[in-house]
C-alpha positions in Angstrom: 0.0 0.0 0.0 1.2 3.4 -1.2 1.7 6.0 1.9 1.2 9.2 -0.7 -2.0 10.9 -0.2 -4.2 9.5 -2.9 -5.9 12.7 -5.3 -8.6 11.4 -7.5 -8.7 13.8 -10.6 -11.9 13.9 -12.8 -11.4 14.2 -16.3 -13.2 14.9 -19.7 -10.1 14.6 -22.3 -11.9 16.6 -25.2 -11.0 19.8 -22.5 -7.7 21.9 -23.0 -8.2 23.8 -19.7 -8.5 20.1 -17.6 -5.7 19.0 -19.8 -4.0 22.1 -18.3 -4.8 20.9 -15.1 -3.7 17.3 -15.7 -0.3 18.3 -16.7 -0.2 20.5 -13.8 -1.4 17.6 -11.3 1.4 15.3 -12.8 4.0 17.8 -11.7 2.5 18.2 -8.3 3.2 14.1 -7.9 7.3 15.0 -8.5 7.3 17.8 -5.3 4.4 16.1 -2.9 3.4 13.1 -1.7 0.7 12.2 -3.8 -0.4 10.2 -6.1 -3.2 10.9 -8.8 -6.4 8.4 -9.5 -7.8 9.1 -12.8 -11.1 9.4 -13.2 -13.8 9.7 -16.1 -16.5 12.9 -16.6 -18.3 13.7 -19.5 -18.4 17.3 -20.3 -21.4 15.7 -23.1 -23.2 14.2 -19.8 -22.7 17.3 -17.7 -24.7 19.2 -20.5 -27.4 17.2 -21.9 -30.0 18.7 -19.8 -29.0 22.2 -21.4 -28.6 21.4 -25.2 -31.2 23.9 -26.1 -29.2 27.1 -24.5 -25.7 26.2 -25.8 -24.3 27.2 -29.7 -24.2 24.8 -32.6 -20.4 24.9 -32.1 -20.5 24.1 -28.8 -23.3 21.3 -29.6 -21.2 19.6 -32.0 -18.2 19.3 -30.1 -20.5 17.7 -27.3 -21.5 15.1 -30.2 -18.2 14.1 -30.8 -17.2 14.5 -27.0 -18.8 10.6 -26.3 -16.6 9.1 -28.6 -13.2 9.7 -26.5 -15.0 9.3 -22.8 -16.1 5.8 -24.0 -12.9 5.1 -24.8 -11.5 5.8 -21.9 -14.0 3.8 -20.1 -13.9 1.0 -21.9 -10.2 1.0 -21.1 -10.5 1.6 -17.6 -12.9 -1.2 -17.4 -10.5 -3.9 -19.3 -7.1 -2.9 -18.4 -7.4 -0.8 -15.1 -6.8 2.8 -13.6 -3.0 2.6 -14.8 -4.0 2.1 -18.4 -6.5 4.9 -18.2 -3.9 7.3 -17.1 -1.8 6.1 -19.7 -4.7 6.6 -22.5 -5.3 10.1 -20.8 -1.9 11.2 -21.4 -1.8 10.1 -25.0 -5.3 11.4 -26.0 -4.5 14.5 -24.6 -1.2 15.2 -26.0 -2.5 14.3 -29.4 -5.7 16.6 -29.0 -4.1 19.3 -27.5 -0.3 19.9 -27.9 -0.5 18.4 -31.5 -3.8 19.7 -32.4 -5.0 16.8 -34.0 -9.0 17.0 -33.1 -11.1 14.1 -31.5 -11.3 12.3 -34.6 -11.6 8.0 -34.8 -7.9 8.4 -36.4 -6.6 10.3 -33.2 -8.0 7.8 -31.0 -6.6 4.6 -32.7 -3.4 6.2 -32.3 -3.8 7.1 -29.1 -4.7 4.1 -28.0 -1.3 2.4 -30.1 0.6 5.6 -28.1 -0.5 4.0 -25.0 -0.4 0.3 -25.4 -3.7 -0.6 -25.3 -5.4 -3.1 -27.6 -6.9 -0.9 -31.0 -10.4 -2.8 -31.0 -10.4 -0.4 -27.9 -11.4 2.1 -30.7 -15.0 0.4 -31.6 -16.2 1.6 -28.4 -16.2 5.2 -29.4 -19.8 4.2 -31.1 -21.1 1.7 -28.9 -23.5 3.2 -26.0 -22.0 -0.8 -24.0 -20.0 1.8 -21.9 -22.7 4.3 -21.1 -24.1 3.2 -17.9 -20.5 3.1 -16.2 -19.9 6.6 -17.7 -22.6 8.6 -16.0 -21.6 6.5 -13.4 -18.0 7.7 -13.1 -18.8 10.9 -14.2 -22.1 11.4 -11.6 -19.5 10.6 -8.4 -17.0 13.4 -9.6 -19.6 16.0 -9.8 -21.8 14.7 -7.2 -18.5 15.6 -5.4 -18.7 19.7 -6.2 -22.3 20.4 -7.8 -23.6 20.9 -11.4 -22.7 24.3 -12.0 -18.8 23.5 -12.5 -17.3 22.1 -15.2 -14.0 19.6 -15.7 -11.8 18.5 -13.6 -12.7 17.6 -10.5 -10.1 17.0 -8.2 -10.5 15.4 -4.4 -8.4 14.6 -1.5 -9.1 13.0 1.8 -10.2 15.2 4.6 -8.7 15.8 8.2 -12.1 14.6 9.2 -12.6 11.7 7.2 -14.4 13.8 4.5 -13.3 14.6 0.9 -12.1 18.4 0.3 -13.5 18.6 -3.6 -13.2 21.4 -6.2 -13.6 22.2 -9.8 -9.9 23.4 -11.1 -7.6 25.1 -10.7 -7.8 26.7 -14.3 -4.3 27.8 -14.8 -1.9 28.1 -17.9 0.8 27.1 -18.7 0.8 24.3 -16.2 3.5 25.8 -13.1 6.7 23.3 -12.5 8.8 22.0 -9.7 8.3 24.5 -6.5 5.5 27.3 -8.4 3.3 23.5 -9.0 4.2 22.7 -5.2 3.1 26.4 -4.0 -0.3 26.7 -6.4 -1.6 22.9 -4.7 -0.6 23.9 -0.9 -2.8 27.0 -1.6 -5.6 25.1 -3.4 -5.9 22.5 -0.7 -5.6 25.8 1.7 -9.0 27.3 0.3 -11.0 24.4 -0.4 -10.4 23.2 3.3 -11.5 26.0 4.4 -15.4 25.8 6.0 -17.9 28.0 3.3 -15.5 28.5 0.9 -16.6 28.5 -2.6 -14.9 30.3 -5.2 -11.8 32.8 -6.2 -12.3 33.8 -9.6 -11.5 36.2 -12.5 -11.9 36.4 -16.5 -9.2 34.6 -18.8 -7.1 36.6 -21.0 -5.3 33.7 -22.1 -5.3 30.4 -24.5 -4.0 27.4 -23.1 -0.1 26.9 -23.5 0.4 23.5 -24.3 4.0 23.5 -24.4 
């Protein structure tokens, strides 16, 4: 048994700012004692009940958003939490820092980038994987509410409790002591009794590399 402070991290891969977050997180492990579970949501789940308000943009990107979460599932669920990380990493560096899109092609490759088996891919299209999806993705958000978005990230409590919150939304992703500094503060404000949010608007794209 591992004595690192286990920190499950929710994630929908389709998003660059959890991607952010992910890379962020994976530093955090080098300068802490902790060690990240990965965890499917579905940014396509998270919205269905507000299709109707959203753009035609934003729609389709939502249709091709259960495609890669299916995936990722269907891997978890043959191959374990290590392969998911391991499909998370691919997906997202193919996605994101390569700019490649969500397309069947990009996952295939991920999956090769990874190691995983490439009939992986067929689930992309098959609604087999659905019920463990909302699943997955209904204990991260159950976590921090439905007005957040992806990741969710939790920690044990001092009280037995998970500390939960969406984010942090931060680019590019801080390194060795600036990672160490931005998750002592996180955990700081989230443990803090009727805390909710610290916020202000984005002036910048994600930086991948």
């Amino acid at each position: 048994m591992s004595d690192k402070t286990p920190v499950d991290f929710w994630f929908d891969p389709i998003c660059p700012w959890a991607w952010m977050t992910s890379r962020w997180m994976v530093e955090v492990e080098k300068v802490r004692e902790v060690e990240v579970r990965w965890h499917v949501m579905s940014l396509s789940v998270l919205n269905e009940p507000k299709m109707d308000e959203i753009s035609q943009d934003y729609r389709d990107m939502l249709t091709r958003g259960w495609g890669p979460v299916r995936v990722c599932i269907a891997a978890e669920r043959e191959h374990g939490g290590e392969a998911l990380g391991k499909l998370y990493e691919a997906l997202g560096t193919r996605f994101h820092n390569k700019g490649l899109g969500q397309s069947r092609e990009a996952i295939a490759a991920a999956l090769g980038d990874a190691g995983l088996p490439a009939e992986l891919v067929d689930a992309a299209d098959s609604t087999d994987y659905d019920t463990e999806l909302r699943a997955s993705h209904k204990r991260g958000i159950d976590l921090v509410g439905q007005d957040v978005g992806t990741p969710v990230i939790a920690v044990p409590g001092a009280d037995g409790e998970q500390i939960a919150f969406f984010g942090p939304v931060v680019t590019p992703a801080p390194k060795g002591e600036a990672a160490a500094r931005l998750w002592d503060g996180t955990l700081m404000v989230a443990s803090t009794p009727g805390f909710y949010e610290l916020k202000r608007t984005r002036d910048a794209d994600p930086q991948f590399d």
